[in-house]
N, C-alpha and C positions, 0 to 999 in steps of 0.2 A: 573718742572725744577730741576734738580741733581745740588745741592748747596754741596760746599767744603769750610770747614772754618779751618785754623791750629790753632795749640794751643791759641796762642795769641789769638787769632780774630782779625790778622792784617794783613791777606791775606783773601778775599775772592774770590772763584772761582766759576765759572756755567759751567761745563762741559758738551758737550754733550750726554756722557754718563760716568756711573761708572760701568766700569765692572770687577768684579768677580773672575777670572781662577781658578777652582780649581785641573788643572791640564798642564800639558805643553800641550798637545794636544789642549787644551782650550784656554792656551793662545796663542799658534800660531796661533788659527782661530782669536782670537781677535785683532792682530796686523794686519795678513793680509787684515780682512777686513776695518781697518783705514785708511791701505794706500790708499787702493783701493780710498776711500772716501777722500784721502789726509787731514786724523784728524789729530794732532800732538797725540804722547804718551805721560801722563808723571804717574810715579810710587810712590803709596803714601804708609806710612808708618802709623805712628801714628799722621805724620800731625805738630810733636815737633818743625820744622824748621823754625824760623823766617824770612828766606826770600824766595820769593815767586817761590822755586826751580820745586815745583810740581804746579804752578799757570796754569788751561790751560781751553782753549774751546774748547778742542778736548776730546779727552780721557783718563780718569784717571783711571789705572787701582788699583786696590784694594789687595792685595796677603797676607788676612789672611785665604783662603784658602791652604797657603802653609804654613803651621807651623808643628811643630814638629822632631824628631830627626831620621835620613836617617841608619848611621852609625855611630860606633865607635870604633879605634883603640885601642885596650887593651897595646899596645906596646908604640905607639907614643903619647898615649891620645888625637889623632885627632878627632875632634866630627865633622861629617857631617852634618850641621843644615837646611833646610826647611827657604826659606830666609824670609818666613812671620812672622819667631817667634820672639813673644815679650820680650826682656831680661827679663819682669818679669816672665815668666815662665821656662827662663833656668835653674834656680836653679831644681826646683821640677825635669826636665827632666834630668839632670846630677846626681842627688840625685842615681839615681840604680847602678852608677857606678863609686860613689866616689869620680865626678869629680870637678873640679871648672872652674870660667874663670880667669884671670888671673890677671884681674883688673877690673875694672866697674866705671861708674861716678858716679853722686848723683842722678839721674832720671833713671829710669829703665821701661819705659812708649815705646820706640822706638820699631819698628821690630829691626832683626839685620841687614838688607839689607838696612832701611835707618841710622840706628848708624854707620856703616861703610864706606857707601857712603857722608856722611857728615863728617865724622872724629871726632865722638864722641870719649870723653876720660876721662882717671881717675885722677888721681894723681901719683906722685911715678919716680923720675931718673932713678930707678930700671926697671921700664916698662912702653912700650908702650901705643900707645893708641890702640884701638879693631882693625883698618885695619891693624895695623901690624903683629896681632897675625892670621891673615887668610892665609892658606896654600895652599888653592884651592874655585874656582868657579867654576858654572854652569850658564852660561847666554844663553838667547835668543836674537840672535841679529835682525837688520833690514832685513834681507834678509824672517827670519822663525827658520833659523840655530841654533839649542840649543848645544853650544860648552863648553867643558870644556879647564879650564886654570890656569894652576902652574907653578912654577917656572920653570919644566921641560915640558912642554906643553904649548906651545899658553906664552911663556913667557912675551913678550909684552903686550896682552893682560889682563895677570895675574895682572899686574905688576900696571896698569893702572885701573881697576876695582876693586882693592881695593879698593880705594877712588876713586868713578868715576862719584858723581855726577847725577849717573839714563841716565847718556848723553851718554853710550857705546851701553846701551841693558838694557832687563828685568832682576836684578838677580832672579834666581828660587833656588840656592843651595848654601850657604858657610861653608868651612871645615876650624873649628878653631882649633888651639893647644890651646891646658885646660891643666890644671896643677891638682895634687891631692886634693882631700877637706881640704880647710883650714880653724882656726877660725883665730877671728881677738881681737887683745887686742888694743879697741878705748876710749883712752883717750881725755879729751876736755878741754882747761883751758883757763882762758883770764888772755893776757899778753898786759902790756904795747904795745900802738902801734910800735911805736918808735924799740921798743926791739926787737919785731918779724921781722918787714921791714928789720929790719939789720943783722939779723941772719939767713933769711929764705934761700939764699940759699948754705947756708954750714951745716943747719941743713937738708937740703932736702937733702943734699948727703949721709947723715947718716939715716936716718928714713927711713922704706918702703914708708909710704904713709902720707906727711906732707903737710898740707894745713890750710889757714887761711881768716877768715869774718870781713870786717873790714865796722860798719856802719859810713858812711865820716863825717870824723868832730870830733868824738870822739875820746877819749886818749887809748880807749883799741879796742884789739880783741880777737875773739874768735879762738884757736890754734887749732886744730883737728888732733893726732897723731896715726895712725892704724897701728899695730904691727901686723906680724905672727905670727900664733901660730898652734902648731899641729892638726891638724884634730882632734884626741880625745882630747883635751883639754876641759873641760868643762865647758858650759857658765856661765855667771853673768850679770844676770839684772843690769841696773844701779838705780838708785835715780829715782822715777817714777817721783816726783815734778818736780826733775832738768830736766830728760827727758823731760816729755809735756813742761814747760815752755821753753826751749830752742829751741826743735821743734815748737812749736806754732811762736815764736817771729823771728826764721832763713825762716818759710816754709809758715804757714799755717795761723791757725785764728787769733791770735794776730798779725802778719806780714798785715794781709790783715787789719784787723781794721784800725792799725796807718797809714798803708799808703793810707788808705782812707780819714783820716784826714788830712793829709798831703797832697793829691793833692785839698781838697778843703779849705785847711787854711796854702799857701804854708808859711806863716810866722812861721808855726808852728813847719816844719821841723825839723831844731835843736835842741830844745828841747825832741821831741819823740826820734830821735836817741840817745840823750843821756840816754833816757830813758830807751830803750829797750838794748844800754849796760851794764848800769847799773843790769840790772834783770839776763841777764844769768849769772850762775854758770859754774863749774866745776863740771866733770861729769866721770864717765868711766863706761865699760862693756866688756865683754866677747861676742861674738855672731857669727853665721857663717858669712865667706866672704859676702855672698848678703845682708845680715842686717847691715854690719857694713856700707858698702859703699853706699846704697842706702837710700834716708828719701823719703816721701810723699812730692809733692808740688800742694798746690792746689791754689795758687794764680796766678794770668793771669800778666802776665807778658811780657815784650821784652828786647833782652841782645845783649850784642856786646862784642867778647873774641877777644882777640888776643894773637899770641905766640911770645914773645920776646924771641933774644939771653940771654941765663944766665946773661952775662955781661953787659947787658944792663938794671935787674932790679931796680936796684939800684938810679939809674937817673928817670925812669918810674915813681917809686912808689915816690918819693919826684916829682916830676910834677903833678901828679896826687893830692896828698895832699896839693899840693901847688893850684891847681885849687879852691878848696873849700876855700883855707885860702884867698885867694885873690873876690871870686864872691861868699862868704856864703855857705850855706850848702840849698838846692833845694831839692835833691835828698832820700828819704826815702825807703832806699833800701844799704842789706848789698853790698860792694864787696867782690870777693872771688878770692884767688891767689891760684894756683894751677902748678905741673911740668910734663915733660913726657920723657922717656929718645926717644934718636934718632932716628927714622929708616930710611927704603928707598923706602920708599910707595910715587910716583911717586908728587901726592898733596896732600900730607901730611904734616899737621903744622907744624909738626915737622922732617920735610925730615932733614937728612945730619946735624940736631942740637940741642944738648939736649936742652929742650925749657922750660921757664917759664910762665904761662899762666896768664892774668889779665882777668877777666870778671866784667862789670856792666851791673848792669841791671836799669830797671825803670818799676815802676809800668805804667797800662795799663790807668790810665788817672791822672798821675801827672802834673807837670806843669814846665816841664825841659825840653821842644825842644830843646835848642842849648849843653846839655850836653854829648849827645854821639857826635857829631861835635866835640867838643871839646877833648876828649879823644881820639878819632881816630889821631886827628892830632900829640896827644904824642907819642902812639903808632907806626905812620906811619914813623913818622921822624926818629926812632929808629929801622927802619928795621923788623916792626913786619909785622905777615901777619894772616890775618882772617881768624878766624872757619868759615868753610863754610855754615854752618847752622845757621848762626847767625849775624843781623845786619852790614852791611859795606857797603862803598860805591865806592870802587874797581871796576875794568874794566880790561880788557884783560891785555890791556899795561902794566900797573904796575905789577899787576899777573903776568905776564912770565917774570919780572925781579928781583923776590920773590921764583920764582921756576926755579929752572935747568932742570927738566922734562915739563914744561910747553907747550913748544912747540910742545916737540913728544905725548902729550895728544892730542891735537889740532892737531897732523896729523891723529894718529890712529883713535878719532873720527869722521874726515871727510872721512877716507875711510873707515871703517866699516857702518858708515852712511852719503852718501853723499848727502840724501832727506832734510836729519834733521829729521826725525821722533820721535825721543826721546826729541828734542829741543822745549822753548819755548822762546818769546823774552828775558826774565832774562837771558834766560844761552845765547843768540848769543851774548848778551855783555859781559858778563861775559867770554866764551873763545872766543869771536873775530872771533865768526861762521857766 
């Protein structure tokens, strides 16, 4: 039996089958003979998404047979990418022509067909998150139909399969605008908590790329400041001490250690936290775009992000803070605030708002059930609206009064697919299919 587990190990699936296409041809045979057999489709990536978008006992198709790079515009620096490819391979394939992307989050584990289809994002007012920077697709739809769609082509279409969920069609192709190779000058310093909450977003309109870790409970954070710099500009290692130790205690081993003591000695919580602020330093480095922005995470984890109005951090983050002062400190696990400027990517977090983003997360067997409840309801009451790849507990209803596109997604889907074929029960609730 074909077992599918995502990152977390907090979706298990038994699909009938996992199949493969390593080509359109391929995959059109494999779509039509699903229907035929009335399987649902759903389309997996790296699997990164905590909730259960690609959950299915029909068929999960697989498309790292479609990696790698189609074309590229020397003029527009539009790169036509193979929707199976892994962001951590864009660098190397952009490397021959000098190109970059234009931001990136802290994970680079995703294809780009499901980072975009979920609405992965980086940091920075300045820009976007990844579905706004796509210029064109190629999808397979329910019919067999391999269509393309741009702004000037299948515009609706276009418009909507930016961020679409896996619920329109198969993507097989997306054409992103890149920008030229950049390095990045990433500075890291911990500041007063207090100082940064208050300052973060007047300093976020001046910085490229400003973001901050705040383990709860504690008087400080870790600030994270990524500067452009010219392509040749030449790198600098930083502090390899301060390096590993900061990575270890943000990502990986020392991160996983304490928060293993901590889900089995939940008293113990607040002290570790104050421990592991204590330990990071201050830090900087020179390095290309893809190293600055992305670290390793090897601990299992689940998170729940939302994107608030700017003006409404401010009351968030003293709720939030106020939650631990008031019910102790549970949770052993940094948060991380983050911004993304506007676009008009149809469910996109940040449609029509420059948005600031809160995420927590929680170790995979701590002992904090009722803490994302509890943070949702801050967020919710303040107008935020969920990353789609991550923890919420949203429904149709609320969603189309969160999004102004909401509704024309939910038409275009039911008449491009009126079987449901790409659907599985998570998404007929989720748009009210």
């Amino acid at each position: 039996m074909s077992t599918f587990k995502n990152f977390a190990r907090t979706v298990r699936a038994h699909p009938a089958a996992i199949n493969r296409p390593r080509s359109v041809t391929e995959l059109s045979q494999y779509l039509q003979q699903a229907a035929a057999r009335h399987q649902p489709v759903r389309t997996v990536g790296a699997g990164h998404s905590f909730t259960p978008l690609v959950h299915t006992d029909g068929v999960l198709l697989n498309l790292d047979g479609f990696q790698g790079i189609e074309e590229v515009d020397a003029f527009t620096h539009e790169v036509l990418f193979r929707a199976g490819t892994r962001l951590w391979q864009v660098p190397a394939l952009l490397k021959p022509f000098h190109l970059a992307l234009e931001n990136m989050g802290d994970i680079d584990r995703q294809s780009i067909a499901g980072a975009i289809s979920t609405g992965t994002h980086g940091t920075g007012l300045k820009f976007t998150g990844l579905s706004a920077a796509v210029t064109g697709v190629q999808i397979m739809l329910a019919d067999g139909s391999h269509v393309r769609a741009s702004s000037q082509e299948n515009p609706e279409l276009f418009e909507a399969s930016r961020l679409g969920l896996g619920a329109l069609g198969v993507l097989t192709h997306v054409r992103m605008r890149c920008v030229p190779h950049f390095m990045i000058h990433a500075a890291e310093s911990i500041e007063p908590i207090g100082q940064i909450a208050e300052s973060f977003i007047d300093r976020a309109r001046h910085e490229d790329h400003l973001e901050f870790f705040w383990f709860p409970g504690t008087s400080k954070a870790q600030v994270k400041i990524n500067t452009r710099l010219d392509g040749q500009s030449p790198a600098k290692k930083p502090n390899p001490v301060a390096q590993w130790l900061n990575d270890e205690l943000l990502s990986n081993g020392a991160l996983q250690l304490l928060s293993s003591v901590s889900a089995a000695v939940p008293g113990s919580t607040a002290k570790l936290n104050a421990v592991a602020c204590a330990a990071l330093s201050d830090r900087s480095s020179i390095a290309p775009w893809s190293e600055a922005f992305t670290s390793p995470r090897r601990v299992r984890f689940t998170e729940m992000e939302y994107a608030l109005p700017l003006d409404a951090f401010a009351e968030a983050f003293t709720r939030v803070r106020g939650y631990f002062e008031r019910n102790g400190v549970e949770v052993f696990f940094p948060i991380e605030v983050r911004t993304a400027a506007a676009d008009s990517t149809w469910l996109g977090t940040a449609t029509g708002r420059d948005s600031v983003y809160i995420a927590v997360h929680r170790y995979i067997r701590d002992q904090a059930p009722g803490y994302f409840a509890a943070m949702e309801e801050i967020f919710r009451s303040l107008g935020g609206r969920p990353h789609w790849g991550k923890e919420h507990s949203l429904q149709a209803a609320e969603l189309a009064r969160l999004y102004p596109k909401f509704s024309d997604f939910a038409r275009l889907r039911e008449t491009l697919d009126p079987q449901g074929l790409f659907l599985n029960p998570y998404l007929r609730e989720l748009l009210g299919a």
